[in-house]
Backbone atoms as SQL, in Angstrom:
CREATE TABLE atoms (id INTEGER PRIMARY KEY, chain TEXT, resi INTEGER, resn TEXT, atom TEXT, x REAL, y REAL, z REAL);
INSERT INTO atoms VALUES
  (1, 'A', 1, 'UNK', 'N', -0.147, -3.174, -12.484),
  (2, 'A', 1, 'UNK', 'CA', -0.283, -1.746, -12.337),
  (3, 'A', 1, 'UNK', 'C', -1.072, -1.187, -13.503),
  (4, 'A', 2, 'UNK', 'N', -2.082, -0.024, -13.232),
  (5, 'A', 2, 'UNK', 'CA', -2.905, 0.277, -14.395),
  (6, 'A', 2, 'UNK', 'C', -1.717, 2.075, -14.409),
  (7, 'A', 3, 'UNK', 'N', -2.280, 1.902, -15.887),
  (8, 'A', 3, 'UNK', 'CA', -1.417, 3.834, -16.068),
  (9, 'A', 3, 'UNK', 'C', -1.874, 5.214, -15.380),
  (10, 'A', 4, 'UNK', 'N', -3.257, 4.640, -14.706),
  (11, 'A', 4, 'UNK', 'CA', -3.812, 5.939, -14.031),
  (12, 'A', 4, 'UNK', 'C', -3.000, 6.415, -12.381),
  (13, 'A', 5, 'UNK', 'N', -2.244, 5.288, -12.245),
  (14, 'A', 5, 'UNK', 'CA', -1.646, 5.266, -10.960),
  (15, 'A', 5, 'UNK', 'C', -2.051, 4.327, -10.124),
  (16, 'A', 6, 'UNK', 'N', -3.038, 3.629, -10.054),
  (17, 'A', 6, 'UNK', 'CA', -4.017, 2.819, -9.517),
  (18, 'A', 6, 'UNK', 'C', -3.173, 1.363, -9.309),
  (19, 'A', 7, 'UNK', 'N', -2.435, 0.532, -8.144),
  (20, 'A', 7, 'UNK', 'CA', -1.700, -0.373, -8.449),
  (21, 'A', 7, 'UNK', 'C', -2.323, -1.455, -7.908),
  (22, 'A', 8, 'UNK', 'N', -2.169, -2.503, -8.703),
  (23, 'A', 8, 'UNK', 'CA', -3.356, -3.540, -7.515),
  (24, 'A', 8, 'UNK', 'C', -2.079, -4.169, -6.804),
  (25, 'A', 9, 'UNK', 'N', -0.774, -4.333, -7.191),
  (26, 'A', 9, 'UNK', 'CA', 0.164, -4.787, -6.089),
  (27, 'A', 9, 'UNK', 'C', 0.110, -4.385, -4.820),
  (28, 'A', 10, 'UNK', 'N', 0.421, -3.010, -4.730),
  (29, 'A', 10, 'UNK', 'CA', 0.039, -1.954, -3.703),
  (30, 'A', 10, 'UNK', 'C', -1.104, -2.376, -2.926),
  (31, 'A', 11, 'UNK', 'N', -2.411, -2.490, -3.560),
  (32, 'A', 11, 'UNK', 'CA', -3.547, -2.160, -2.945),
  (33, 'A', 11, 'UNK', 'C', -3.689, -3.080, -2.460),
  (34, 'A', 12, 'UNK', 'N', -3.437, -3.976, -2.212),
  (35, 'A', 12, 'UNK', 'CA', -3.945, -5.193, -0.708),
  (36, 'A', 12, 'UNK', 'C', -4.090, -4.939, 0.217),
  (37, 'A', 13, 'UNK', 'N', -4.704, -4.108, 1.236),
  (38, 'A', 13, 'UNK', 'CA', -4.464, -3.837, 2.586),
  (39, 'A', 13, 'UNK', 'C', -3.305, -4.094, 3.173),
  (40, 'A', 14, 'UNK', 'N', -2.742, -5.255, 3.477),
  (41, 'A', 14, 'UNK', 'CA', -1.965, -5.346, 4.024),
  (42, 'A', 14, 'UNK', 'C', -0.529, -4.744, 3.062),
  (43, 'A', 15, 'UNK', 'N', -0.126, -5.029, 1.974),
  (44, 'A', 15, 'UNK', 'CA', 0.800, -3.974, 1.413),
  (45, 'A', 15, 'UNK', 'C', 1.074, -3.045, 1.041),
  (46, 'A', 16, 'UNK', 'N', -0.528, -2.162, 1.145),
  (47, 'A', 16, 'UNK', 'CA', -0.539, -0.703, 1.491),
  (48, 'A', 16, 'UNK', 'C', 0.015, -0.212, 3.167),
  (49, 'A', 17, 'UNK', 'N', -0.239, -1.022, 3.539),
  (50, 'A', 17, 'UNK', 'CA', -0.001, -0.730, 5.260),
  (51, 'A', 17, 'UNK', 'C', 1.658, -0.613, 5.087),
  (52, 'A', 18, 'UNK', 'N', 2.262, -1.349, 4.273),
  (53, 'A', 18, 'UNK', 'CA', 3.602, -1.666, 4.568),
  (54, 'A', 18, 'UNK', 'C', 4.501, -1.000, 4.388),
  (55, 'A', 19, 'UNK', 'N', 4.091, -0.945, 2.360),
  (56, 'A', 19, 'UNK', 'CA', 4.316, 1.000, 1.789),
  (57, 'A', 19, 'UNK', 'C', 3.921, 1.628, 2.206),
  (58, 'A', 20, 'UNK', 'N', 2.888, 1.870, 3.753),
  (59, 'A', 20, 'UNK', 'CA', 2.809, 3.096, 4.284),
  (60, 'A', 20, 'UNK', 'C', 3.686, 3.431, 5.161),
  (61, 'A', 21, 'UNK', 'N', 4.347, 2.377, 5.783),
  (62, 'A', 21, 'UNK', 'CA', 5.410, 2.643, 6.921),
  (63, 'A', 21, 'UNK', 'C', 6.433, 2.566, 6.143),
  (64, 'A', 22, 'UNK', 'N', 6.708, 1.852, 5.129),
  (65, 'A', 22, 'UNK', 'CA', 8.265, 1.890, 4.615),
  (66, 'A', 22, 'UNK', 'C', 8.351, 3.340, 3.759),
  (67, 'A', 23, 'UNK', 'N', 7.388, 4.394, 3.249),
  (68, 'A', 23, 'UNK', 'CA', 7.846, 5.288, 2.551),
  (69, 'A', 23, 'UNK', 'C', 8.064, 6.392, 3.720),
  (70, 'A', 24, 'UNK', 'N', 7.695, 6.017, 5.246),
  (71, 'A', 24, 'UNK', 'CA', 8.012, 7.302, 5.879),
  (72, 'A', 24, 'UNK', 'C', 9.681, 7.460, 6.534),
  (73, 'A', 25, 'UNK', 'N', 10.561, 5.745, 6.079),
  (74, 'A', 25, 'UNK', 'CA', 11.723, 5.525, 6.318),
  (75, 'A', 25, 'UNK', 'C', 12.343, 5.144, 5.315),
  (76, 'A', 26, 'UNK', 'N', 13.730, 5.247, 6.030),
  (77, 'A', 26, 'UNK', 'CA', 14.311, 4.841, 4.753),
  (78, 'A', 26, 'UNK', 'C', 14.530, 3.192, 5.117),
  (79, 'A', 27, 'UNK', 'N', 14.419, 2.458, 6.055),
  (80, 'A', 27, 'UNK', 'CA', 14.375, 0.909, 6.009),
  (81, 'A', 27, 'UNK', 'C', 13.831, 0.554, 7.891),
  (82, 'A', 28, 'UNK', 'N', 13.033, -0.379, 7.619),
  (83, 'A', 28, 'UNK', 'CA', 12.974, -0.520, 8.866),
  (84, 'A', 28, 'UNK', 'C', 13.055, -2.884, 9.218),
  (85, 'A', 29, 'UNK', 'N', 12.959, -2.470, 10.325),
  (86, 'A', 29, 'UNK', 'CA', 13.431, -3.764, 10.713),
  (87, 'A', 29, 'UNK', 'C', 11.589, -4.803, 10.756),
  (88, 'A', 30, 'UNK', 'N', 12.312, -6.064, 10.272),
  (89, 'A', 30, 'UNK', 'CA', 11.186, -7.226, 9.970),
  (90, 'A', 30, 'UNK', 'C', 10.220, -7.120, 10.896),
  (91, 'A', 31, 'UNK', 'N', 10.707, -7.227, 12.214),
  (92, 'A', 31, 'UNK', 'CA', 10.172, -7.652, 13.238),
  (93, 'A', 31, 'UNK', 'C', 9.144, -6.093, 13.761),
  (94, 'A', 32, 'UNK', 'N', 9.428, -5.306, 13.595),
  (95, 'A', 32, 'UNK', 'CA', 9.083, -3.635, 13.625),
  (96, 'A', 32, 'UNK', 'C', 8.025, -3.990, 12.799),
  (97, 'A', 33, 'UNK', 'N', 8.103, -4.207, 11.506),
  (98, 'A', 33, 'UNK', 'CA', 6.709, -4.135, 10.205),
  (99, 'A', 33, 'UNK', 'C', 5.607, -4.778, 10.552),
  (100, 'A', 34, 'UNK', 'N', 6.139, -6.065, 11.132),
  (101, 'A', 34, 'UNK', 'CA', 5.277, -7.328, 11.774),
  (102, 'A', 34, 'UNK', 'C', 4.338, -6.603, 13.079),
  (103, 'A', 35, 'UNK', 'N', 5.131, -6.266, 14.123),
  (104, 'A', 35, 'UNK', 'CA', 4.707, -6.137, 15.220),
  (105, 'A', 35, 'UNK', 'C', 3.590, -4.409, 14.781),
  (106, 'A', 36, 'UNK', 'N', 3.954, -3.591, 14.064),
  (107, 'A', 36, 'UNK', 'CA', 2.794, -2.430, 13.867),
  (108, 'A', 36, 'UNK', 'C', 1.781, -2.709, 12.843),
  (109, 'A', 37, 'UNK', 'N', 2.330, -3.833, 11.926),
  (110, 'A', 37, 'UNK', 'CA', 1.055, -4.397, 11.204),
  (111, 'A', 37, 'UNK', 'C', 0.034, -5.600, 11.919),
  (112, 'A', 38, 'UNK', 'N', 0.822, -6.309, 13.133),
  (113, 'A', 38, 'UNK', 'CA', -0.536, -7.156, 14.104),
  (114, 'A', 38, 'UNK', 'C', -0.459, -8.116, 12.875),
  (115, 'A', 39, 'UNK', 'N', 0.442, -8.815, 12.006),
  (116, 'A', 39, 'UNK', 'CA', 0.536, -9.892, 11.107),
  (117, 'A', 39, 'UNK', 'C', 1.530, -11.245, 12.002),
  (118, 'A', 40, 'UNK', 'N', 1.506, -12.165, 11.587),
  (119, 'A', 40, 'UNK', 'CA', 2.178, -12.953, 11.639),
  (120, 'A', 40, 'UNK', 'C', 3.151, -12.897, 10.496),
  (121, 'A', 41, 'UNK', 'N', 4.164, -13.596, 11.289),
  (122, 'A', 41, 'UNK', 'CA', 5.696, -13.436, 10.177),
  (123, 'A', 41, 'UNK', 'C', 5.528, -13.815, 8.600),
  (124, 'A', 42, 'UNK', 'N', 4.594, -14.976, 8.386),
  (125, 'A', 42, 'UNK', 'CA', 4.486, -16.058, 7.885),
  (126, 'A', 42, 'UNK', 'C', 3.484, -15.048, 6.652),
  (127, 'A', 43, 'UNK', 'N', 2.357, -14.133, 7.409),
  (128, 'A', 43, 'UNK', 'CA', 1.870, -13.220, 6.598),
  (129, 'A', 43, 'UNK', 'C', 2.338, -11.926, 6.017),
  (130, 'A', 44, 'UNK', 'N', 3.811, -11.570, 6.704),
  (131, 'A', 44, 'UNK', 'CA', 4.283, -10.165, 6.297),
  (132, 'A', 44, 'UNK', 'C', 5.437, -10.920, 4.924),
  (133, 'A', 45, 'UNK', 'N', 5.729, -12.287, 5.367),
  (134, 'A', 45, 'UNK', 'CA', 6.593, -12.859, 4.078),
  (135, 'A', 45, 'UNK', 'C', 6.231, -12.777, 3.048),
  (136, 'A', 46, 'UNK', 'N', 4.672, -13.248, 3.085),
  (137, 'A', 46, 'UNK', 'CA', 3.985, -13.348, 1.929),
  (138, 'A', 46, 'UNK', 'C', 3.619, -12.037, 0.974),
  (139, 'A', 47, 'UNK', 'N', 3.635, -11.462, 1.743),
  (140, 'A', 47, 'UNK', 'CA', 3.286, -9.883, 1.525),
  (141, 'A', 47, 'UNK', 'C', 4.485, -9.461, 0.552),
  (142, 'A', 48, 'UNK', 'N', 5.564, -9.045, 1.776),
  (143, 'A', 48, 'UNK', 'CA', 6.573, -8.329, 1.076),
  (144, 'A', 48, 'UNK', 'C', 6.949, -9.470, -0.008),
  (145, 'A', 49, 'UNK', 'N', 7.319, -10.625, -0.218),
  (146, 'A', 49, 'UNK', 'CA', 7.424, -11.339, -1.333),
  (147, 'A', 49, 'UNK', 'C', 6.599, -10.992, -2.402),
  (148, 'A', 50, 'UNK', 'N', 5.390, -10.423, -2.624),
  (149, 'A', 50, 'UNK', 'CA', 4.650, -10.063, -3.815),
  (150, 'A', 50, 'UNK', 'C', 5.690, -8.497, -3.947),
  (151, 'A', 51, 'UNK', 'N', 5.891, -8.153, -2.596),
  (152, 'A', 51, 'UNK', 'CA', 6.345, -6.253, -3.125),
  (153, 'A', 51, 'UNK', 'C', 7.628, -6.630, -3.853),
  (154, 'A', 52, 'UNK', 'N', 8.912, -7.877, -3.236),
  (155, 'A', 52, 'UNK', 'CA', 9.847, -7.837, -4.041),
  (156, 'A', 52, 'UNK', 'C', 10.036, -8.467, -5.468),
  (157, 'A', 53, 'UNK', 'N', 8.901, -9.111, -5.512),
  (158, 'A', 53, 'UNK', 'CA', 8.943, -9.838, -7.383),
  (159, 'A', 53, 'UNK', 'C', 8.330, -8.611, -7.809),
  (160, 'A', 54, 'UNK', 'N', 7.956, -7.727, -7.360),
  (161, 'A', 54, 'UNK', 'CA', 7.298, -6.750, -8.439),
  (162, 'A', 54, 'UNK', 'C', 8.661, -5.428, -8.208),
  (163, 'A', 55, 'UNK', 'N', 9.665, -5.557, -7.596),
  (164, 'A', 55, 'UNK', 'CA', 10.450, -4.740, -7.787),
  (165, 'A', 55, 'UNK', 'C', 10.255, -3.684, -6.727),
  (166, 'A', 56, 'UNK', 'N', 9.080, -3.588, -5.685),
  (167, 'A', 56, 'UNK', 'CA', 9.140, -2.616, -5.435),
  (168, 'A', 56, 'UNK', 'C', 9.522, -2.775, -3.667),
  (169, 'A', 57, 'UNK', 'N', 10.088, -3.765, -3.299),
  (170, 'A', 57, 'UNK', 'CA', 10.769, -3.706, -1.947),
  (171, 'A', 57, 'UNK', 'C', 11.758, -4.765, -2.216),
  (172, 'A', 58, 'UNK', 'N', 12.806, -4.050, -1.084),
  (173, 'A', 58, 'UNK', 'CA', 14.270, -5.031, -0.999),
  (174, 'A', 58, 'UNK', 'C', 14.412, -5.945, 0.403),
  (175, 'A', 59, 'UNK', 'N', 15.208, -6.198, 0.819),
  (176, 'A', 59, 'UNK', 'CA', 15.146, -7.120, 2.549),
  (177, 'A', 59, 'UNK', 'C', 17.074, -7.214, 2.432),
  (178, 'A', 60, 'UNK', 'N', 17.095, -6.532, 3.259),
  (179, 'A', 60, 'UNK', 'CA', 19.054, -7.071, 3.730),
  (180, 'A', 60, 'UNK', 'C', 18.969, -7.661, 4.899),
  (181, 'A', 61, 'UNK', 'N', 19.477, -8.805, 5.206),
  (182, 'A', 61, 'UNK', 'CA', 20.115, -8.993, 6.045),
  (183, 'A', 61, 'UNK', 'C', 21.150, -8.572, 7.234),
  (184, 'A', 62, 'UNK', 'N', 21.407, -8.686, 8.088),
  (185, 'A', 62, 'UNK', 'CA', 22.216, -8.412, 8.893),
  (186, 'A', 62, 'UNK', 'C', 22.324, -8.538, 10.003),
  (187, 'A', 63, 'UNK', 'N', 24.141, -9.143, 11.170),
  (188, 'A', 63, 'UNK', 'CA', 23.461, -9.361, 12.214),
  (189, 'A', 63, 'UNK', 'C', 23.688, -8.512, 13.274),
  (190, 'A', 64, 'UNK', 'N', 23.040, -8.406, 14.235),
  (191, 'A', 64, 'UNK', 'CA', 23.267, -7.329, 15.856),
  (192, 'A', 64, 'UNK', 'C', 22.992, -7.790, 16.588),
  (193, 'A', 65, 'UNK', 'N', 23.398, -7.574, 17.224),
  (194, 'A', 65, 'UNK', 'CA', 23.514, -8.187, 18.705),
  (195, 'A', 65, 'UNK', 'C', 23.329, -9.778, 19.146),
  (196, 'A', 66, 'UNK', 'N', 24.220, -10.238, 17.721),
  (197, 'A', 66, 'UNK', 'CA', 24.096, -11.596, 17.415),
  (198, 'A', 66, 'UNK', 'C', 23.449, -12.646, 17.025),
  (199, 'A', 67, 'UNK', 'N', 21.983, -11.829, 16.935),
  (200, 'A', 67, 'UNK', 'CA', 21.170, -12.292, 15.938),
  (201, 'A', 67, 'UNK', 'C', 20.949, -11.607, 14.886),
  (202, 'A', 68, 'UNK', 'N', 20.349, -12.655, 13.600),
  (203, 'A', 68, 'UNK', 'CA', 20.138, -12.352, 12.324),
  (204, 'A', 68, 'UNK', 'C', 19.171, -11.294, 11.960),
  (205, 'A', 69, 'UNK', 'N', 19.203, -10.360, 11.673),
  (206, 'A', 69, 'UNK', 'CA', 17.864, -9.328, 11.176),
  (207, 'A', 69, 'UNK', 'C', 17.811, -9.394, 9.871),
  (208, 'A', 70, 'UNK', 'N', 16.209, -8.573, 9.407),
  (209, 'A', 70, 'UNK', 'CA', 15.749, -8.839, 8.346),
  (210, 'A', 70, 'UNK', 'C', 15.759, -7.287, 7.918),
  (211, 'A', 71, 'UNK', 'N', 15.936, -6.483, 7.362),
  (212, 'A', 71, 'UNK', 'CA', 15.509, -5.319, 6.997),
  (213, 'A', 71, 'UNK', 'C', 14.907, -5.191, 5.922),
  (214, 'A', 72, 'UNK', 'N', 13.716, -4.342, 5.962),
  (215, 'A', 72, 'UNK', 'CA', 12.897, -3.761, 4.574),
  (216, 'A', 72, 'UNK', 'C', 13.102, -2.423, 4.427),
  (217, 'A', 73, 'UNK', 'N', 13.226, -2.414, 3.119),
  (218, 'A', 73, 'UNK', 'CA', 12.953, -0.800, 2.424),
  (219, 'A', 73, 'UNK', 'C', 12.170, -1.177, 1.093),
  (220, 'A', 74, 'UNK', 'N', 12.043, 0.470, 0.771),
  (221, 'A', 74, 'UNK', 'CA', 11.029, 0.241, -0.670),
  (222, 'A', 74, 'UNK', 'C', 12.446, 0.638, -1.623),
  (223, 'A', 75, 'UNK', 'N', 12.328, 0.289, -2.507),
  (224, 'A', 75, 'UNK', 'CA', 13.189, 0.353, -3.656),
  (225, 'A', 75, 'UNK', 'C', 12.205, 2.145, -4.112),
  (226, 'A', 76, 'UNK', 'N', 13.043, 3.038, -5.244),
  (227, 'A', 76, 'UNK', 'CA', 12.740, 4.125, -5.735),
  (228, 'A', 76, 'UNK', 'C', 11.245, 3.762, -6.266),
  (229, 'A', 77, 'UNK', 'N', 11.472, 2.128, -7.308),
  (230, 'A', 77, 'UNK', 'CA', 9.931, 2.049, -7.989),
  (231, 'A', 77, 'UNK', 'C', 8.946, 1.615, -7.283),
  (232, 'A', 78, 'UNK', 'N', 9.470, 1.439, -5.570),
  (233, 'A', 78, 'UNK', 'CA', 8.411, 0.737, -5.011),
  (234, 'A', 78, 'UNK', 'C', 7.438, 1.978, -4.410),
  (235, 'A', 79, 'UNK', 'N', 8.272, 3.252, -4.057),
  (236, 'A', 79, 'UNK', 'CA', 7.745, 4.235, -3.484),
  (237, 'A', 79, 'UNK', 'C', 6.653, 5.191, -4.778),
  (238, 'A', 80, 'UNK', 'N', 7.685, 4.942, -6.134),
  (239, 'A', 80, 'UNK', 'CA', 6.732, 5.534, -6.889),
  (240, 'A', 80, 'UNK', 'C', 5.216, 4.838, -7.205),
  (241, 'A', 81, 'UNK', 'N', 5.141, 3.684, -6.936),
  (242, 'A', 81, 'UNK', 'CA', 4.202, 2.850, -6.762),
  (243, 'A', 81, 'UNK', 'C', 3.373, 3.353, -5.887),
  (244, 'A', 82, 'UNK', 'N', 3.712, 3.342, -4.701),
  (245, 'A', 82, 'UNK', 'CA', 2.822, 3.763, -3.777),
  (246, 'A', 82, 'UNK', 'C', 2.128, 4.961, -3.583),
  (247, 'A', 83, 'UNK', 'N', 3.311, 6.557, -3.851),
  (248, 'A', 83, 'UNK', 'CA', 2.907, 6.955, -3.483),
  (249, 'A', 83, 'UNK', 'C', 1.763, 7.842, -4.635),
  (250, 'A', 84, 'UNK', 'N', 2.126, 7.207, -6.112),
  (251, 'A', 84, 'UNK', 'CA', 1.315, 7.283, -7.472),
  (252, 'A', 84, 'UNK', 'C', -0.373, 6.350, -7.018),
  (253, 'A', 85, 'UNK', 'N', -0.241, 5.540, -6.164),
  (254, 'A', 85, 'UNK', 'CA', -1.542, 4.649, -5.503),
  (255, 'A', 85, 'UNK', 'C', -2.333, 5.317, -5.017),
  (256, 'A', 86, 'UNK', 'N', -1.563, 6.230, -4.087),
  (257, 'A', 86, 'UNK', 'CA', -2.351, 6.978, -3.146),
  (258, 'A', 86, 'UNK', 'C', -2.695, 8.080, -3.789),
  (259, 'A', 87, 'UNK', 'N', -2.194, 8.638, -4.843),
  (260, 'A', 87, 'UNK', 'CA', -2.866, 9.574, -5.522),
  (261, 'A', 87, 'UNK', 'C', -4.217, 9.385, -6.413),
  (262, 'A', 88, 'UNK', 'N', -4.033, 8.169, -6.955),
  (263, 'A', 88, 'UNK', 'CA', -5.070, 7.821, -7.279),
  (264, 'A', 88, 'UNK', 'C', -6.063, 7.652, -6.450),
  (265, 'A', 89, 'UNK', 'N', -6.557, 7.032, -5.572),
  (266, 'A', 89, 'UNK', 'CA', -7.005, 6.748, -4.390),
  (267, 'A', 89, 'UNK', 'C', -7.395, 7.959, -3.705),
  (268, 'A', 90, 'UNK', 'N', -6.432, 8.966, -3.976),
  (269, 'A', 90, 'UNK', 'CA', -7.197, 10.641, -3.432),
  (270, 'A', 90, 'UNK', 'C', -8.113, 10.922, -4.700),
  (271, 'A', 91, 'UNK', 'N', -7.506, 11.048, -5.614),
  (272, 'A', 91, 'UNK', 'CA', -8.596, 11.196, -7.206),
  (273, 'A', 91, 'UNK', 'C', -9.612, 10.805, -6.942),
  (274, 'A', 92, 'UNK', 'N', -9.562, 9.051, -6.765),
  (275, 'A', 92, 'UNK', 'CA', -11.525, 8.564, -6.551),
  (276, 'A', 92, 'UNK', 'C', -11.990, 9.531, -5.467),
  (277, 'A', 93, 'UNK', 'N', -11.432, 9.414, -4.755),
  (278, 'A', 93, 'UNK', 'CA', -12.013, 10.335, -3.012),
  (279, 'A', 93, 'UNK', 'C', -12.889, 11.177, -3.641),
  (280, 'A', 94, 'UNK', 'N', -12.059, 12.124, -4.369),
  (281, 'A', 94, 'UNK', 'CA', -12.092, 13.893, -4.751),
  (282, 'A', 94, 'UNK', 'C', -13.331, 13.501, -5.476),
  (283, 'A', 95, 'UNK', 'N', -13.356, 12.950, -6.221),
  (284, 'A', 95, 'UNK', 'CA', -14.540, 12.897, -7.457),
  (285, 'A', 95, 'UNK', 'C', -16.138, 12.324, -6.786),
  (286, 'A', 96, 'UNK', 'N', -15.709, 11.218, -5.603),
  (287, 'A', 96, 'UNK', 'CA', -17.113, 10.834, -5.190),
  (288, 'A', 96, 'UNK', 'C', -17.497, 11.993, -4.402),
  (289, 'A', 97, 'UNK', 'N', -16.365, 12.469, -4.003),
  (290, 'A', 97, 'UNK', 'CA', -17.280, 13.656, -2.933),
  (291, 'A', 97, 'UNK', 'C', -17.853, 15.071, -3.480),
  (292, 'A', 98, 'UNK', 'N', -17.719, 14.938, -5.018),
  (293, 'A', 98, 'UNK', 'CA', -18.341, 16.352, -5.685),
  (294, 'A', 98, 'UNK', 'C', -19.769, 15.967, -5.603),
  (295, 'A', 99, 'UNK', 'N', -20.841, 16.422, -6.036),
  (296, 'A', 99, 'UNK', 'CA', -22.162, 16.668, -5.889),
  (297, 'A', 99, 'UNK', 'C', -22.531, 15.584, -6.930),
  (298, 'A', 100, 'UNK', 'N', -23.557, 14.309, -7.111),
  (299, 'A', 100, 'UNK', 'CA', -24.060, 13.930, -8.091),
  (300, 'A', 100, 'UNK', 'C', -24.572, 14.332, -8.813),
  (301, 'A', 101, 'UNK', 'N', -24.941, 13.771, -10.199),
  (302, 'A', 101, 'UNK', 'CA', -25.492, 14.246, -10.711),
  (303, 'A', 101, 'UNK', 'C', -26.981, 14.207, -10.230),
  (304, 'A', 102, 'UNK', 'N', -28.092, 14.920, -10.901),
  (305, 'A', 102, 'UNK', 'CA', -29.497, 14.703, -10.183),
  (306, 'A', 102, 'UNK', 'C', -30.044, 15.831, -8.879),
  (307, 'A', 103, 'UNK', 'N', -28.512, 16.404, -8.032),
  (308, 'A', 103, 'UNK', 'CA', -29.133, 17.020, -7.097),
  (309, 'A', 103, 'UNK', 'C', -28.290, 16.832, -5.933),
  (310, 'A', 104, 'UNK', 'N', -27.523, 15.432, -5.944),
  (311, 'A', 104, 'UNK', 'CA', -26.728, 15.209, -4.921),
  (312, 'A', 104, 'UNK', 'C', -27.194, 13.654, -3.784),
  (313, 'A', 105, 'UNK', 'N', -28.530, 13.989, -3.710),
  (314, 'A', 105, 'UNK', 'CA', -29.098, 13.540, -2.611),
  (315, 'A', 105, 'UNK', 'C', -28.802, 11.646, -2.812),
  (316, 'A', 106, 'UNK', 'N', -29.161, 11.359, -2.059),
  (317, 'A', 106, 'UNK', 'CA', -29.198, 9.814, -2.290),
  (318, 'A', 106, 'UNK', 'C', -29.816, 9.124, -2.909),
  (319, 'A', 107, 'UNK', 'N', -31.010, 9.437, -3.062),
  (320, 'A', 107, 'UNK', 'CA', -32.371, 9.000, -3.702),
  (321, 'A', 107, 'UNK', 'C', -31.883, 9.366, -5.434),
  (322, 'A', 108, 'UNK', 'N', -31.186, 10.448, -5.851),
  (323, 'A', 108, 'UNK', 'CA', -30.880, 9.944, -7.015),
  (324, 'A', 108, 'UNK', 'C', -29.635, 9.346, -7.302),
  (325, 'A', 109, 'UNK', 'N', -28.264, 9.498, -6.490),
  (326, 'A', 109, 'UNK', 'CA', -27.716, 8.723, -6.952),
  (327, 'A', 109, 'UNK', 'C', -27.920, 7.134, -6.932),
  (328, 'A', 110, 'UNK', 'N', -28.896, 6.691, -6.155),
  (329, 'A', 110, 'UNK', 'CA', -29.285, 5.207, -6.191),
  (330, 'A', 110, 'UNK', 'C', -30.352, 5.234, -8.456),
  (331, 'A', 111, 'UNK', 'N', -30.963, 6.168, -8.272),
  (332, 'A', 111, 'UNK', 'CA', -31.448, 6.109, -9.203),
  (333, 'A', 111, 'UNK', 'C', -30.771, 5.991, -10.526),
  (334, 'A', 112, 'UNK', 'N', -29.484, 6.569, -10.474),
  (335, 'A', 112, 'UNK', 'CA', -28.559, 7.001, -11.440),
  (336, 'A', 112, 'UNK', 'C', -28.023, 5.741, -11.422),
  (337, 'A', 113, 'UNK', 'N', -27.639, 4.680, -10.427),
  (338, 'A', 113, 'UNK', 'CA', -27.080, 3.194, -10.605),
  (339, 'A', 113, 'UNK', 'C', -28.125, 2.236, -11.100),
  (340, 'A', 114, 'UNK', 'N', -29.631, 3.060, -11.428),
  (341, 'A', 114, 'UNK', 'CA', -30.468, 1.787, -11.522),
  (342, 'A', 114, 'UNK', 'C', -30.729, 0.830, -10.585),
  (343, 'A', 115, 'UNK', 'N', -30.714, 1.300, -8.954),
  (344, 'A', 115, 'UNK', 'CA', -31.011, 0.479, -8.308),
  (345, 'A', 115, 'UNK', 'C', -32.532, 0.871, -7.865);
């Protein structure tokens, strides 16, 4: 995690997707995360396993209807993670979309990169 808010845990695509559905609940089920992220199991493990060594998602167990479930939530630091990510992430937005320097146009901001 950098101090500007900017998290590279977070930012993987796929575990932004995850903290995006887990901060609009308060826990949702394995098979739910899997099936709206279009991952395989094998890839949402891997995933949330980076979110829970970094503290910022949990998994309970439990069973219904006689089978075993998996549940995810974000832990408090996992949401501040995220949703401190996405602020950052609005910041870059905000700033590329002010006017360049030069005029704005394209032709100088290519110039301004030295390309």
């Amino acid at each position: 995690m950098s101090g500007d808010g900017f998290d590279l845990i977070v930012h993987a695509p796929n575990r932004l997707k995850i903290c995006a559905l887990l901060d609009t609940v308060e826990r949702a089920e394995f098979g739910v995360v899997q099936e709206r992220l279009e991952v395989s199991a094998s890839v949402l493990s891997k995933h949330v396993s980076v979110l829970m060594d970094a503290g910022y998602a949990e998994q309970h167990k439990a069973v219904r209807d006689t089978r075993q479930r998996v549940w995810l939530q974000l832990t408090s630091a996992g949401r501040e993670a995220y949703r401190g990510h996405v602020a950052a992430l609005r910041e870059i937005v905000a700033q590329e979309s002010e006017p360049a320097v030069g005029g704005g146009d394209a032709e100088s901001l290519r110039a301004a990169d030295g390309a």
